[in-house]
C-alpha positions as CSV (number, residue, x, y, z in Angstrom):
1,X,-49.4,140.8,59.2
2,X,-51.4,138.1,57.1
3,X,-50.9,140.6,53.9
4,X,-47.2,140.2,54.8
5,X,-47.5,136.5,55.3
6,X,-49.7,135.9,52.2
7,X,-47.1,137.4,49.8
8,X,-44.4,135.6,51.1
9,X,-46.1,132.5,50.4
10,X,-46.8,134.0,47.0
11,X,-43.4,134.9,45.8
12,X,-42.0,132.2,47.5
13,X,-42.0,129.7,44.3
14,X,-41.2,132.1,42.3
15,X,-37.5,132.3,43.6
16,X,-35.0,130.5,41.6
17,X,-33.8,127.2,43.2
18,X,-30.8,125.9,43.4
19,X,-29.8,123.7,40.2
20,X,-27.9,121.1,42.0
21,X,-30.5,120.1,44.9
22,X,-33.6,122.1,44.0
23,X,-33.5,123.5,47.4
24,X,-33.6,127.5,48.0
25,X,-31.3,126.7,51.1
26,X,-27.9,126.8,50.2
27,X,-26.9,124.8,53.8
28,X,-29.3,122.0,52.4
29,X,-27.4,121.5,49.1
30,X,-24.0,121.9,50.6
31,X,-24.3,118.4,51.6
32,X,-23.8,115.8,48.7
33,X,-26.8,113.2,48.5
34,X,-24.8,110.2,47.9
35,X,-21.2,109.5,48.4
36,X,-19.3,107.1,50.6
37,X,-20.5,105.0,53.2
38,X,-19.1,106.2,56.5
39,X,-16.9,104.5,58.3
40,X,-17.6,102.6,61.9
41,X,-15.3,103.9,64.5
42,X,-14.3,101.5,67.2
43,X,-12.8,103.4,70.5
44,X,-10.5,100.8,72.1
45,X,-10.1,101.1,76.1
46,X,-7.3,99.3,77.4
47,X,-8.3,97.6,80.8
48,X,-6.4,99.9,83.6
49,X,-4.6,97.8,86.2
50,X,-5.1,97.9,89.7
51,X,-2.8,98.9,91.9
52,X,-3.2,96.9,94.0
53,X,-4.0,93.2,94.0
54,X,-5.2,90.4,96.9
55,X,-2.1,90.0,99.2
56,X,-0.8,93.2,98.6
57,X,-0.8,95.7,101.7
58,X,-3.0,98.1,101.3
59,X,-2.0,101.8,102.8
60,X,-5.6,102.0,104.8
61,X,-4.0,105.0,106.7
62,X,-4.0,107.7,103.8
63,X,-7.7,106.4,102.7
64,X,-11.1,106.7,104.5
65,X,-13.0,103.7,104.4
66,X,-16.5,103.1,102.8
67,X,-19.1,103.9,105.6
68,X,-22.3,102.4,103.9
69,X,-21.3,99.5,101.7
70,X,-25.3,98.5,101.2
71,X,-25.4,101.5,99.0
72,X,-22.8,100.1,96.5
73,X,-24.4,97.0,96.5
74,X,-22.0,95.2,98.8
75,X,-22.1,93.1,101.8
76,X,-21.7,94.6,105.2
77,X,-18.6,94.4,106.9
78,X,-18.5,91.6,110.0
79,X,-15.9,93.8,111.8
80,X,-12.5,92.1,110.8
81,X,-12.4,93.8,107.6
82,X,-13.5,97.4,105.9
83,X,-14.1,98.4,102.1
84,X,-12.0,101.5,100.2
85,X,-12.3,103.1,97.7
86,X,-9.3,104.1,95.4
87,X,-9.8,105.4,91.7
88,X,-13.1,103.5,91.0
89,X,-12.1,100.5,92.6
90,X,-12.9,99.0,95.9
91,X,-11.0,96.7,98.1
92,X,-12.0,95.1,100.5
93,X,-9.2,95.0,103.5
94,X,-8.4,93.1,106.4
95,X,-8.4,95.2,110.0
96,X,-5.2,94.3,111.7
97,X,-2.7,93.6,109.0
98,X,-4.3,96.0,105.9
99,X,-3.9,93.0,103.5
100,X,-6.4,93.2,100.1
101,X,-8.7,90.0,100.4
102,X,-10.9,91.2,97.2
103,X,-10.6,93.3,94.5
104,X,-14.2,94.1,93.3
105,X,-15.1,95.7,90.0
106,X,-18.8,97.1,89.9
107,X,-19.9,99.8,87.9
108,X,-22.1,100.7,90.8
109,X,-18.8,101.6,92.5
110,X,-16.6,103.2,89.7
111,X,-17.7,107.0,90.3
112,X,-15.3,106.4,93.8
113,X,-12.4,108.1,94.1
């Protein structure tokens, strides 16, 4: 094996390099060594809207509520009111007459669906 090894290494200079890049590997001179500067793309997001804003109903039948709002980061609800969670934003709803009192925006919280 170290016969096999050692003559590599031996013919190795001797093969003929490339004339543009001086490399043996073709993939290596395939890429140009200067040409333009490349270009800074910007992705632009456009802020999504909430369905939902403070006064609106919201339809707390057809959504299950947060149970652990300490894990999100949130204050505990006092009983009159409940978090939910609807497509990464949580609102936090009154009992009795399901109006939104806050919108809240955390990116603790925008995984919920």
């Amino acid at each position: 094996m170290r016969h096999l090894i050692l003559s590599f290494l031996l013919v190795l200079p001797a093969l003929p390099a490339s004339a543009e890049c001086g490399s043996i590997v073709p993939s290596v001179c395939a890429m140009p060594l200067e040409g333009p500067t490349p270009v800074r793309k910007v992705l632009k997001v456009k802020p999504t809207v909430t369905p939902y804003v403070v006064g609106d109903r919201f339809p707390f039948e057809d959504h299950s509520f947060l149970m652990d709002p300490r894990r999100y980061g949130l204050a505990p609800s006092d009983g009159t009111w409940r978090y939910y969670a609807l497509s990464g934003v949580v609102y936090r709803v009154q009992n009795n007459s399901g109006e939104v009192l806050e919108v809240i925006r955390r990116r603790r919280t925008s995984h919920l669906r």
